[in-house]
C-alpha positions as CSV (number, residue, x, y, z in Angstrom):
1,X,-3.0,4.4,14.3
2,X,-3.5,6.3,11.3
3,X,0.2,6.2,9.2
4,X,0.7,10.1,8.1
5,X,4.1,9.7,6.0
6,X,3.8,10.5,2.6
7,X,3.6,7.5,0.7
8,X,4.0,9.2,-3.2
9,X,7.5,9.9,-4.5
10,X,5.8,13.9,-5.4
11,X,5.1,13.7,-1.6
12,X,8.0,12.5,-0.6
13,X,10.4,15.1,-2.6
14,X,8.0,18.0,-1.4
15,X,8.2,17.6,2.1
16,X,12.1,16.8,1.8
17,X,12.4,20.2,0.1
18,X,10.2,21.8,2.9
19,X,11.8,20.2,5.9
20,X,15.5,21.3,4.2
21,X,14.4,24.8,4.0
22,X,12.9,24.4,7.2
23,X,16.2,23.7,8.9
24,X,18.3,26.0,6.7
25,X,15.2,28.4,7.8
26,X,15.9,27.5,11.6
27,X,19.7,27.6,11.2
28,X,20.2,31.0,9.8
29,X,17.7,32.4,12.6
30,X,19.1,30.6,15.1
31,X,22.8,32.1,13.9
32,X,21.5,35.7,13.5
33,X,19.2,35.8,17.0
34,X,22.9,34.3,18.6
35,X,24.8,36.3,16.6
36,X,22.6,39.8,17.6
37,X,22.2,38.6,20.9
38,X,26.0,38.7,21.6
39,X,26.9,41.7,19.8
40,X,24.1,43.5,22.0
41,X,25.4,42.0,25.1
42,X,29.2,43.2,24.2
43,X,27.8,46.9,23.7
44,X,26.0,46.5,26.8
45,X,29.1,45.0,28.9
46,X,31.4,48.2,26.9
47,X,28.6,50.3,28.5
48,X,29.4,48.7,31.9
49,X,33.0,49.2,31.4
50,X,32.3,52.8,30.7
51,X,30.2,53.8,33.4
52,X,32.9,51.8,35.8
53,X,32.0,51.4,39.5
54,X,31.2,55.3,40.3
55,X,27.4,54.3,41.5
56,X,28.5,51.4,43.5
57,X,31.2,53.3,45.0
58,X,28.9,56.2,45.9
59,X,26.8,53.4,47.6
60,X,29.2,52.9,50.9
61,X,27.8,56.3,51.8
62,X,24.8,55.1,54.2
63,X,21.1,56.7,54.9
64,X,20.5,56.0,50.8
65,X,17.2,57.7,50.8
66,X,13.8,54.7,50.4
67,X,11.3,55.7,47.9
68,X,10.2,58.7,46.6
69,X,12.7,59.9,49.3
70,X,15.3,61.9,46.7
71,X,16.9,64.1,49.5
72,X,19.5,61.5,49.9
73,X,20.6,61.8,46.2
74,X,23.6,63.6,47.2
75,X,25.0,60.3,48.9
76,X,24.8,59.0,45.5
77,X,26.8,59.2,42.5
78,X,24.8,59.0,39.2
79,X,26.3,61.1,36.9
80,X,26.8,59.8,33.7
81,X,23.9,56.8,34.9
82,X,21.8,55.7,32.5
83,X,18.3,55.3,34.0
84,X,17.9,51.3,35.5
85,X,21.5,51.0,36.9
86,X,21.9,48.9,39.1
87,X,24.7,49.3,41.8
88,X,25.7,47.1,45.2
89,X,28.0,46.8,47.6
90,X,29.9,43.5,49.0
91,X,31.7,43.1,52.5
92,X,32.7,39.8,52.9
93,X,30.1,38.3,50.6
94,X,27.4,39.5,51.9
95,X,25.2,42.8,50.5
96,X,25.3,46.0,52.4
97,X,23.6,48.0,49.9
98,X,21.8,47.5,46.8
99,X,20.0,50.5,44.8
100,X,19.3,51.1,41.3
101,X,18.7,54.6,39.1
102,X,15.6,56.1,38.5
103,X,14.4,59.0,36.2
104,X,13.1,60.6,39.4
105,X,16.8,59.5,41.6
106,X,18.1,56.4,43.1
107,X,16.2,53.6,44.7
108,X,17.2,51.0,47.3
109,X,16.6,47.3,46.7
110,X,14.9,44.9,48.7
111,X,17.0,41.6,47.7
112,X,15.6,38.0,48.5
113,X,18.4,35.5,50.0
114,X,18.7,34.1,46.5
115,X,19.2,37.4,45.1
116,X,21.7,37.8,47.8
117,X,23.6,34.8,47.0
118,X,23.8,35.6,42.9
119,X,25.5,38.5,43.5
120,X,28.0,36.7,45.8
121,X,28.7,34.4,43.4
122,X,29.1,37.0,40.2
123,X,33.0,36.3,39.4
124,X,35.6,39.5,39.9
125,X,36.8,38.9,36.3
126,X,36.1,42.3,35.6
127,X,33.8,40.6,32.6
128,X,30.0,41.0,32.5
129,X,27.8,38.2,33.6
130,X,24.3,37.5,33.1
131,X,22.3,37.3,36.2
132,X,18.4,37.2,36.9
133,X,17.2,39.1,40.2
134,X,13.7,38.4,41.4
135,X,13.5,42.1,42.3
136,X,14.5,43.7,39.3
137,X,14.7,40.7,36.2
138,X,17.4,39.9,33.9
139,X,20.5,42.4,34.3
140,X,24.2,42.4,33.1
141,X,26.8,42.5,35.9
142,X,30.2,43.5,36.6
143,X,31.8,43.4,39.7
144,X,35.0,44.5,40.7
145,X,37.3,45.3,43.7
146,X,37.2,48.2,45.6
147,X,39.7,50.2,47.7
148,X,39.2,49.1,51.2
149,X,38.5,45.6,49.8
150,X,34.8,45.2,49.4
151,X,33.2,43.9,46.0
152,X,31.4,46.7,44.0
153,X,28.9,45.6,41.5
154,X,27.7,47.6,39.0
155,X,24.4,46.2,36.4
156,X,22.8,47.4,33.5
157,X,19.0,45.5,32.4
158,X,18.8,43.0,29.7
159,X,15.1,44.4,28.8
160,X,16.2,46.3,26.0
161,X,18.7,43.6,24.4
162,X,15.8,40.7,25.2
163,X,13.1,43.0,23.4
164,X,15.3,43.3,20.3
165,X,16.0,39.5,20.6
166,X,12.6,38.6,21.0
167,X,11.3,40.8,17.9
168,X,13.7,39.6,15.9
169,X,12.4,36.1,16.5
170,X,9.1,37.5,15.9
171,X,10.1,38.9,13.0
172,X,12.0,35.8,11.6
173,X,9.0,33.6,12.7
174,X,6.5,35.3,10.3
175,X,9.1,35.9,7.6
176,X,10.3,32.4,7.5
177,X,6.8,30.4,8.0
178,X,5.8,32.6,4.6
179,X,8.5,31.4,3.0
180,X,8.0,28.1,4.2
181,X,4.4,28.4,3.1
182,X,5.3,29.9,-0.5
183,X,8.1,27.4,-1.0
184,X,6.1,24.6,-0.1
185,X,3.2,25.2,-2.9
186,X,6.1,26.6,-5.1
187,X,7.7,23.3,-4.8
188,X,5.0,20.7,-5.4
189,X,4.0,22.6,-7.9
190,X,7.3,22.3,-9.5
191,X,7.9,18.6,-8.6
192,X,4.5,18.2,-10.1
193,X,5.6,19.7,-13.5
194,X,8.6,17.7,-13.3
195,X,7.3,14.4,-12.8
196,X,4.7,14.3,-14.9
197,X,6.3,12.0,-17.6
198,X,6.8,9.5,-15.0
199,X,2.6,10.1,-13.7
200,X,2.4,9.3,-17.8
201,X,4.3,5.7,-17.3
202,X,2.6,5.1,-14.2
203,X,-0.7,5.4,-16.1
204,X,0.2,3.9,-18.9
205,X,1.5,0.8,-16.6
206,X,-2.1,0.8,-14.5
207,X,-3.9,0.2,-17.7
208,X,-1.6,-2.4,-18.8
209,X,-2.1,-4.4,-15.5
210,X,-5.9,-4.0,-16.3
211,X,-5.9,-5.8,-19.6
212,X,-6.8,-9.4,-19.7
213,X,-3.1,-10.6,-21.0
214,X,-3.3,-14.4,-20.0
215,X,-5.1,-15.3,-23.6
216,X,-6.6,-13.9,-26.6
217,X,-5.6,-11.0,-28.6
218,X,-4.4,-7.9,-26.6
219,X,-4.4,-4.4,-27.3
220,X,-1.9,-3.1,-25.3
221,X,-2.1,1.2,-24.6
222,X,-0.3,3.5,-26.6
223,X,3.1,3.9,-25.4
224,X,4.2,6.4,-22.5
225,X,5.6,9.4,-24.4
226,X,9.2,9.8,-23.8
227,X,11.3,13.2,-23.0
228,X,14.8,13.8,-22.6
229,X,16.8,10.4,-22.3
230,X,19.2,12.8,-20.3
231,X,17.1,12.8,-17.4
232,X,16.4,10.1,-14.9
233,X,12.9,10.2,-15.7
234,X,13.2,10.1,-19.5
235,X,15.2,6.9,-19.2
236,X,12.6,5.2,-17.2
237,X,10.3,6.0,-19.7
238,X,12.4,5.0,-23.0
239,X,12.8,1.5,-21.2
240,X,9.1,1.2,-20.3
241,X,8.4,1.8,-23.8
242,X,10.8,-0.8,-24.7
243,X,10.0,-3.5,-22.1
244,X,5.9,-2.7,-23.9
245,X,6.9,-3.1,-27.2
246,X,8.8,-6.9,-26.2
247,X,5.1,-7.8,-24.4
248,X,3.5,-6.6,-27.6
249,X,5.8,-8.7,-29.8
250,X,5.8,-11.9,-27.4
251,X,1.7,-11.5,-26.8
252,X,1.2,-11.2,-30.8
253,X,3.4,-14.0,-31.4
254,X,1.6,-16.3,-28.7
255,X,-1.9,-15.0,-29.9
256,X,-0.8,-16.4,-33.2
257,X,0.3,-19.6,-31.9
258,X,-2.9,-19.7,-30.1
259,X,-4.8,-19.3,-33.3
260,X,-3.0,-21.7,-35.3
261,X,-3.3,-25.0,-32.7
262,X,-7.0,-23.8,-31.8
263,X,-7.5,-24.0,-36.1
264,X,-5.4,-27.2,-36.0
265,X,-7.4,-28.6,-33.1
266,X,-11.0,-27.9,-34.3
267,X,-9.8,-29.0,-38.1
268,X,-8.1,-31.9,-36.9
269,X,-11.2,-33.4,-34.5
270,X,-13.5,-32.4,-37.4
271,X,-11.5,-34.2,-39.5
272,X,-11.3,-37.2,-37.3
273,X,-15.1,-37.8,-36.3
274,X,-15.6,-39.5,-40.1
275,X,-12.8,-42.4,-40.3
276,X,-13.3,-42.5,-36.2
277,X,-17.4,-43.2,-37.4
278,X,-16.4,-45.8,-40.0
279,X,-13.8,-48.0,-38.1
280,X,-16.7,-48.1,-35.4
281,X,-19.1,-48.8,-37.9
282,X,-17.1,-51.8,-39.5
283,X,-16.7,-53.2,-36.4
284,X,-19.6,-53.4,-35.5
285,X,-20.5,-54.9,-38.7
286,X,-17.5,-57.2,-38.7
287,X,-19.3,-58.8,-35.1
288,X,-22.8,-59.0,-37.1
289,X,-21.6,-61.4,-39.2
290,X,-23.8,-64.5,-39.0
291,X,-20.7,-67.1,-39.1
292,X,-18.9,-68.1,-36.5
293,X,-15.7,-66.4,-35.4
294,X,-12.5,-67.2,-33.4
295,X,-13.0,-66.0,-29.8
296,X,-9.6,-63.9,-30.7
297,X,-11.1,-61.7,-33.5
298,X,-14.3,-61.2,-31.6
299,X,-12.4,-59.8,-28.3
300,X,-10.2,-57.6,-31.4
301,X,-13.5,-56.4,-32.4
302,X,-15.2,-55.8,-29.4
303,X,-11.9,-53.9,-28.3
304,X,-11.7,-51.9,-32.1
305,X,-15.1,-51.1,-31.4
306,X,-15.2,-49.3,-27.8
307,X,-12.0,-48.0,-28.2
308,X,-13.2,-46.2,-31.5
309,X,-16.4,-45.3,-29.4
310,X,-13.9,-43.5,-26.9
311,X,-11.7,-41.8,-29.8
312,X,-15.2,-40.5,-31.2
313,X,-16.0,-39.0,-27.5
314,X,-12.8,-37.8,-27.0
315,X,-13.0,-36.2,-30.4
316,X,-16.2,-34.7,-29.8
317,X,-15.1,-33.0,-26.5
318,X,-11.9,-31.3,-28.2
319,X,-14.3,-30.1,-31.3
320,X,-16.3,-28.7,-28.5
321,X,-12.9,-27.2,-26.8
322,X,-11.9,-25.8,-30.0
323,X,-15.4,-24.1,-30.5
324,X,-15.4,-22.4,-27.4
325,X,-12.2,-20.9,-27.4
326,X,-13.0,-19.7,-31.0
327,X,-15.6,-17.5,-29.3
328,X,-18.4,-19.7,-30.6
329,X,-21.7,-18.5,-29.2
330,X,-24.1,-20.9,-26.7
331,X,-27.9,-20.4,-27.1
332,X,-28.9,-18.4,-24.6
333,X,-32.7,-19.5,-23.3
334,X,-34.2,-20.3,-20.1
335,X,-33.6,-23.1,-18.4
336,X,-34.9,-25.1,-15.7
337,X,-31.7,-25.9,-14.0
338,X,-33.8,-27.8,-11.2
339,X,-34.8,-30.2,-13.8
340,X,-31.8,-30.9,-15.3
341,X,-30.3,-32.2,-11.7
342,X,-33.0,-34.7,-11.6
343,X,-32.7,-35.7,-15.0
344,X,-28.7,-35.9,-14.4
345,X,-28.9,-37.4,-11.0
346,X,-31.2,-39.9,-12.1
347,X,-28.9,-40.6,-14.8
348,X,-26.1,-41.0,-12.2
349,X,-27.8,-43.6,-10.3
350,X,-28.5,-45.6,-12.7
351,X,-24.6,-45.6,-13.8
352,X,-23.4,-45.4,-10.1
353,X,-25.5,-47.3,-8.3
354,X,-22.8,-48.7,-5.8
355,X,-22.9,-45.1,-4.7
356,X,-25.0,-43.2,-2.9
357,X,-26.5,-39.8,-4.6
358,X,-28.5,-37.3,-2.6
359,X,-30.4,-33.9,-3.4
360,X,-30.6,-30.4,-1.7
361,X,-33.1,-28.4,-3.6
362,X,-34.6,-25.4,-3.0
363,X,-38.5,-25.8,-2.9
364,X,-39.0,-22.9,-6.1
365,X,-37.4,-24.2,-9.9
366,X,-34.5,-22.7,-10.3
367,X,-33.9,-20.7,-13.9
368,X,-31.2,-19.0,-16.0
369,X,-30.5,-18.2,-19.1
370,X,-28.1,-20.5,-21.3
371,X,-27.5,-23.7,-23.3
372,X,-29.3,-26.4,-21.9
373,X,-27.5,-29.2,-23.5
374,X,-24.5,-28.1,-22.1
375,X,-25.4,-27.2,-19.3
376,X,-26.8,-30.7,-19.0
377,X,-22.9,-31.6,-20.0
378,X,-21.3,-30.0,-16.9
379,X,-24.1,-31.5,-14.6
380,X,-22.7,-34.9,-16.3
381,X,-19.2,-34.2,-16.4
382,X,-19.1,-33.5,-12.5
383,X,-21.3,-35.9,-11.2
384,X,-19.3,-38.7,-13.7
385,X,-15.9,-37.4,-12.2
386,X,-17.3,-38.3,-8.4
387,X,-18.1,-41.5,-9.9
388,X,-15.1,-42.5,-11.3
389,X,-12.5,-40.9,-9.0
390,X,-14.2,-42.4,-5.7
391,X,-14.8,-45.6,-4.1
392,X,-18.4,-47.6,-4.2
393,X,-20.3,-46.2,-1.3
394,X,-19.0,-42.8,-1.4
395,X,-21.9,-40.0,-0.9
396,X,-22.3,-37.4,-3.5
397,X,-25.0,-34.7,-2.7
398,X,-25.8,-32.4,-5.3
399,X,-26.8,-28.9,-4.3
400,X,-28.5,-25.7,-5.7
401,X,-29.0,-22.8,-3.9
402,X,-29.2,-19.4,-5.2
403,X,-28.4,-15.7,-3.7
404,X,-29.6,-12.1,-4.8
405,X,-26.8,-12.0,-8.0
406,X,-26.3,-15.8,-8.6
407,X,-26.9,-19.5,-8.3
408,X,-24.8,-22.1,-6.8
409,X,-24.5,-25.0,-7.7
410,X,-22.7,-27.7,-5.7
411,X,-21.2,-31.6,-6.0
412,X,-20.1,-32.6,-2.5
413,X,-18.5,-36.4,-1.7
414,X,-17.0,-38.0,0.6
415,X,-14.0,-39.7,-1.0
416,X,-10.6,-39.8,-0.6
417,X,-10.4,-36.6,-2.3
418,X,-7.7,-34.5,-5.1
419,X,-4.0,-35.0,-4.4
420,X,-3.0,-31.7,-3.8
421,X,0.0,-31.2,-6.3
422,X,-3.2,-32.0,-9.6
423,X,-5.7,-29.3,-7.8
424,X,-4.2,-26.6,-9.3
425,X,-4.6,-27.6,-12.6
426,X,-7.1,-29.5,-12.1
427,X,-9.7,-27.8,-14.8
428,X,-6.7,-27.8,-17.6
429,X,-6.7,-30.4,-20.5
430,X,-5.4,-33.8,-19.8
431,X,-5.4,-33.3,-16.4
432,X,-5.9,-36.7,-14.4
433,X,-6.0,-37.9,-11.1
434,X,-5.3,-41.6,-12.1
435,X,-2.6,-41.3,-14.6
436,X,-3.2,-44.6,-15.8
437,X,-4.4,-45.5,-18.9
438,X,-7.0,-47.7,-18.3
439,X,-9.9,-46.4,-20.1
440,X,-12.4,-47.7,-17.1
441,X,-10.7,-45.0,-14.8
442,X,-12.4,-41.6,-16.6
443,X,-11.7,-40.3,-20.0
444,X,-8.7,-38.4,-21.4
445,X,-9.1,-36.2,-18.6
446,X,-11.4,-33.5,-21.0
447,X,-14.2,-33.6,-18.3
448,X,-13.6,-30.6,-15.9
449,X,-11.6,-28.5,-18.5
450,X,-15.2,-28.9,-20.8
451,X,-16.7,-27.9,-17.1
452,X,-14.8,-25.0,-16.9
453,X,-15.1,-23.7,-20.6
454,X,-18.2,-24.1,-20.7
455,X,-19.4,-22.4,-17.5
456,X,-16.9,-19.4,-18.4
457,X,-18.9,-19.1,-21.6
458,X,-21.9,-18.4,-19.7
459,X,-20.5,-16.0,-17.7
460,X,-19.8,-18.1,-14.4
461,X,-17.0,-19.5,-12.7
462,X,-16.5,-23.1,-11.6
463,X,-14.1,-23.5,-8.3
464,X,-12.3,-26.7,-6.4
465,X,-12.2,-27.2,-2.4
466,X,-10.9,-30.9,-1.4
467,X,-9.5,-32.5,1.1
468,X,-9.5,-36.2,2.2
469,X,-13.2,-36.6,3.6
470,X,-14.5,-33.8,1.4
471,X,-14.4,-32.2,-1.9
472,X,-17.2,-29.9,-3.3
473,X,-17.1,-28.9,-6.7
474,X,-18.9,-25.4,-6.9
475,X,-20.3,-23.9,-10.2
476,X,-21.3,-20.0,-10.2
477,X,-24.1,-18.9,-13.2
478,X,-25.6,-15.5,-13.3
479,X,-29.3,-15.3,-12.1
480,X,-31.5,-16.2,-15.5
């Protein structure tokens, strides 16, 4: 079912203004239909009063003439009888005669029972009551007691005090729907005037929660303009504006910070890769030596030598972390991504072989446009982490498939899969799902974050599903 309240604060204050006016509307109608309809039927019970029982008296005369009959008109008294007067006559509750004035004389009355039993049940009050007869319609009444104790009732119609009634409310009707109607457009056009500094915030806040804020240097809008810090709506603004300039401050001061560690970073593993070269290089010198050395020194050099190898890698991948969050551009030229899956399965087997690696190619090559050496560097990165994070005999399949906008490619095993509390941040630095230290386990956990980087620098996105039993590794790259 379709939701029809107004949803917008403009909305919501126009139609609040409309329904207000709308009842004040309906309550001074109401009031001055009630308030004419009373004072009509006090003239027309005064009229009663006036006329008295003179017709209804003249009714215990009998042989009142049927109609267009008028030579009985003597029997009746209607002097001073306004035309539709209605007169009757009472013994013992029930109705001996009933007639009513004409222009052209007086009238008898052909009463139903129920008509018959109203009239025996108007109160002597000597007040006007309201009574409808089927014969005749709405009429005022006023009965009273006569001489040789019967009930005289004397009536006047309501036709002339309903017609006014019912015009007014005609009347009122149109009056009041126009000036429903012109208040309506007057008002949102007023409550659009007056809330158009707070449309300006509102705009100024959607383009704010469109900018790319969680890195990098930000440009935030320019700021709402303010008006008078009297108003409700003027406050809202001058604290908008304030809250902006703190996420300016704060965002400039993290960019900053940003820019000096990615500068220390890349200066520092630039730095690095030389003495990192050297110690490697002296030891493996030192274990060329063609004399004989303690078994201890050897194992020392052995140890100074692979874990210099490692520094140098781990180097290497923040250099390459540093680069691409400069902004550093890849080469962008086609590249047989089928290829490179055999080329970096192959290369898995040969590390891996107490696993068991699989293909699911598509029978065309597969292209796109990018760096193919590090493209070749997520292939390894991925298909290394199943290796290391998973037991021998584990299945890895490794699967491209493409769509109309993109290819997909996927690296599915078996194992026991990513503890859920590291799967959010899985693809962040130094994230590892052994937190050991033993260097056989993986890395420095640099893998998946180079992964990510470097698939969001060629436009893609990489994404994580795993469970125990399953986990699938899915990279997303732009058709080539």
């Amino acid at each position: 079912m379709r939701d029809l309240r107004p949803h917008t604060l403009r909305a919501r204050l126009t139609l609040g203004l409309v329904v207000l006016l709308a009842v004040s509307c309906a309550a001074v109608g109401i009031a001055a239909i009630l308030g004419l309809k009373g004072f009509l039927t006090g003239r027309l019970d005064e009229q009663l009063t006036e006329a008295g029982n003179r017709f209804a008296v003249s009714l215990e005369h009998k042989g009142l003439p049927q109609k267009d009959d008028h030579d009985g008109d003597e029997h009746a008294d209607t002097r001073r009888q306004a035309a539709g007067t209605f007169g009757a006559r009472l013994v013992n509750g029930t109705v001996t005669n009933a007639a009513v004035v004409r222009p052209t004389g007086t009238l008898n009355v052909d009463l139903t029972a129920p008509d018959r039993k109203r009239l025996a049940a108007v109160p002597v009050d000597g007040r006007g009551h309201s009574v409808g007869l089927s014969a005749l319609g709405g009429y005022r009444l006023l009965a009273t007691r006569g001489l040789d104790g019967d009930i005289l009732v004397t009536g006047l119609p309501l036709e002339p005090v309903e017609a006014t009634v019912h015009r007014l409310e005609l009347v009122g009707g149109i009056v009041f729907g126009a000036a429903l109607t012109a208040a309506g457009v007057a008002g949102a056009l007023w409550v659009r005037w007056s809330l158009r500094p707070l449309s300006r915030v509102a705009a100024t806040a959607t383009r704010v929660s469109e900018l790319p804020l969680a890195s990098g240097e930000v440009a935030l809008p320019p700021h709402a303009p303010e008006t008078d810090p009297r108003s409700e709506v003027g406050r809202v603004a001058g604290a908008f504006n304030r809250m902006l300039g703190h996420v300016e401050d704060a965002l400039t001061k993290r960019h900053a910070s940003e820019e000096r560690l990615r500068s220390f970073a890349a200066d520092a593993s630039h730095e690095l890769r030389t003495p990192v070269a050297s110690v490697r290089g002296h030891a493996e010198l030192a274990l060329l030596h063609p004399g004989p050395l303690p078994p201890e020194i050897t194992r020392a050099l052995e140890r100074i030598a692979a874990e210099s190898t490692r520094m140098g890698a781990m180097v290497d991948d923040l250099l390459l972390l540093a680069r691409l969050d400069a902004g550093r551009p890849l080469e962008a030229a086609p590249v047989d991504l089928t290829r490179l899956v055999l080329d970096a399965l192959t290369d898995a087997r040969t590390t891996g072989s107490g696993h068991r690696w699989e293909l699911d190619l598509p029978e065309d090559p597969v292209t796109v446009t990018g760096d193919e050496h590090r493209l070749h560097q997520v292939l390894a990165n991925l298909l290394s982490n199943a290796r290391l994070h998973t037991p021998a005999g584990t299945k890895v399949t490794v699967t491209l498939e493409t769509d109309s906008t993109a290819v997909l490619l996927k690296v599915h095993d078996d194992g026991p899969g990513i503890p859920e509390d590291i799967q959010p941040g899985v693809f962040e630095r130094f994230t590892r799902a052994d937190r050991s230290t033993k260097p056989e386990t993986g890395g420095a956990g640099l893998g998946l974050s180079i992964v990510a980087a470097v698939v969001e620098a060629h436009g893609g996105s990489v994404t994580l599903e795993s469970a125990p039993g399953a986990t699938t590794f899915t990279v997303r790259l732009g058709k080539g």
